[in-house]
C-alpha positions as CSV (number, residue, x, y, z in Angstrom):
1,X,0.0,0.0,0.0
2,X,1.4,3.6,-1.6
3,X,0.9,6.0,1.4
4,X,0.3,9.7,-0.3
5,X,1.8,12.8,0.9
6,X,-1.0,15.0,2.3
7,X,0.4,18.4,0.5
8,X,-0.4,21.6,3.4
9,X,0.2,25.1,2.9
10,X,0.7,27.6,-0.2
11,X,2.7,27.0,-3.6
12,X,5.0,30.1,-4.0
13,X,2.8,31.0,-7.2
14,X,-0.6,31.1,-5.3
15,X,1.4,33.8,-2.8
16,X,3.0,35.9,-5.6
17,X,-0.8,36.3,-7.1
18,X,-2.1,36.7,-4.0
19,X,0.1,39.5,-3.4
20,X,-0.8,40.9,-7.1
21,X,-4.4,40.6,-6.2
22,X,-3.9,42.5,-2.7
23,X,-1.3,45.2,-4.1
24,X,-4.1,46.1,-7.3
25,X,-6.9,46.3,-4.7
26,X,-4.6,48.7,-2.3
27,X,-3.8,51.4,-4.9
28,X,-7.3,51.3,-5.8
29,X,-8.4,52.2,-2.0
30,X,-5.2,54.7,-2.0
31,X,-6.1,56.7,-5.0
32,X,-9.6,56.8,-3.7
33,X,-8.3,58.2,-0.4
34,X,-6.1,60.6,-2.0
35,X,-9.4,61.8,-3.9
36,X,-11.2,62.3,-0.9
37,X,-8.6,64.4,0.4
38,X,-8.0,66.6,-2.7
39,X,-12.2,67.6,-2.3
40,X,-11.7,68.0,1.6
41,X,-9.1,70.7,0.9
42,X,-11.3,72.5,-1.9
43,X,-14.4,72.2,0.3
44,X,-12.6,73.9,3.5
45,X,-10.7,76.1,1.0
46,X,-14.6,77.3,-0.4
47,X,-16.0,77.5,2.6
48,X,-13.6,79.8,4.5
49,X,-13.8,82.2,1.1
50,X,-17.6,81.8,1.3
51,X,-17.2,82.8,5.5
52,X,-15.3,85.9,4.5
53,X,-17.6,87.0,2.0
54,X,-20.5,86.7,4.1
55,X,-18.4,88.6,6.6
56,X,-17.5,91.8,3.9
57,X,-21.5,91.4,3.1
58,X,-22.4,92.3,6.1
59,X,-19.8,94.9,6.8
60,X,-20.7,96.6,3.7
61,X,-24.5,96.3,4.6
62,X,-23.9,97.8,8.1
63,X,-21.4,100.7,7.3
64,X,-22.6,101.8,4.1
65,X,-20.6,104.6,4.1
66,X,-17.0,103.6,5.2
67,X,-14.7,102.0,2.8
68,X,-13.0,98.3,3.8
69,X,-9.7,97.6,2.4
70,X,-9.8,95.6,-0.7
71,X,-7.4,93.1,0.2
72,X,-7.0,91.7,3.8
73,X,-4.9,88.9,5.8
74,X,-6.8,86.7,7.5
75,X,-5.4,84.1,10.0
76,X,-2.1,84.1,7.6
77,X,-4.3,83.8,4.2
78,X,-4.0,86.8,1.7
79,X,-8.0,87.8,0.8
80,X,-8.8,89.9,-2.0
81,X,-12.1,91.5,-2.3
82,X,-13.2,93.2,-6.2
83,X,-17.0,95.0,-6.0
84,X,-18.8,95.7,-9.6
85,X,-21.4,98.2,-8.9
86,X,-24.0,98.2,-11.8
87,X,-27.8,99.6,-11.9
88,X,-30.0,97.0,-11.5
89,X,-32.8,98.7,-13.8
90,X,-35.1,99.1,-10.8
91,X,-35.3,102.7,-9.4
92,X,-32.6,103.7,-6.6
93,X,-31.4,100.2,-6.0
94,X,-28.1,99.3,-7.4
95,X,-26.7,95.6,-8.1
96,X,-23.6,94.8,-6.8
97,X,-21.3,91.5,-7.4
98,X,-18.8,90.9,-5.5
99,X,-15.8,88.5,-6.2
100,X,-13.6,87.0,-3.2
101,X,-10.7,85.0,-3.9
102,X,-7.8,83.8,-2.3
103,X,-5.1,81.8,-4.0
104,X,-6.9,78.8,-4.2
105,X,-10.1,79.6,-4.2
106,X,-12.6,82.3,-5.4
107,X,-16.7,82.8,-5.2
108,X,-18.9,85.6,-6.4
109,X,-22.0,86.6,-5.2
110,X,-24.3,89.3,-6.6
111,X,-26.5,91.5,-4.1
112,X,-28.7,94.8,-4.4
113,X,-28.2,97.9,-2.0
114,X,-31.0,101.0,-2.0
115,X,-29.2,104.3,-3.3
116,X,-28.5,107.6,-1.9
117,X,-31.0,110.3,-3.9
118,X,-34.3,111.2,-4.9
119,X,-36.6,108.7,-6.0
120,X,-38.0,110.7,-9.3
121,X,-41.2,110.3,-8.0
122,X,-41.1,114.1,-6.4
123,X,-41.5,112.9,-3.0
């Protein structure tokens, strides 16, 4: 009677693929990780031009009248602020846009103000 070898563990082919297999997956997961982060950084980079623009909204809104700076650090980041006044075709209100940028980011947003003078009406 032929005794057989029971065979127990792993060729050294089924490891190497097994490897392949593992290494593909991996960079997949990296390169979606690396995405993620890439939008993380735009979306905090967005939302602190969107917070400083909200900010320079309001200050306009409050002190009609005084003139902000058109560029401005904050917390170490250079902020530039460019207003486009236009008329809006409605009587004494006047559109204005607004563009805020930093070097990485930059939003717009477009908002009406009443103006200063008579209304044409002879009031």
């Amino acid at each position: 009677m032929k005794q057989t070898k029971l065979k127990k563990g792993f060729t050294l082919l089924e490891v190497l693929i097994a490897l392949a297999v593992l290494s593909i997956s991996m960079l997949g997961i990296y390169s979606l990780q690396s995405m993620s982060m890439k939008a993380l950084y735009t979306s905090k980079e967005k939302m602190f031009v969107i917070e400083r623009a909200y900010d320079r909204i309001s200050r306009q809104i409050n002190f009609p009248n005084k003139a902000f700076e058109e560029t401005e650090e904050y917390n170490g980041v250079l902020v530039h602020y460019n207003f486009k006044k236009e008329d809006s075709g409605v009587p004494m209100v006047q559109k204005i846009t607004m563009t805020v940028s930093t070097d990485s980011a930059t939003v717009s947003f477009t908002y009406y103000e009443k103006t200063s003078g008579s209304s044409g009406f002879g009031i």
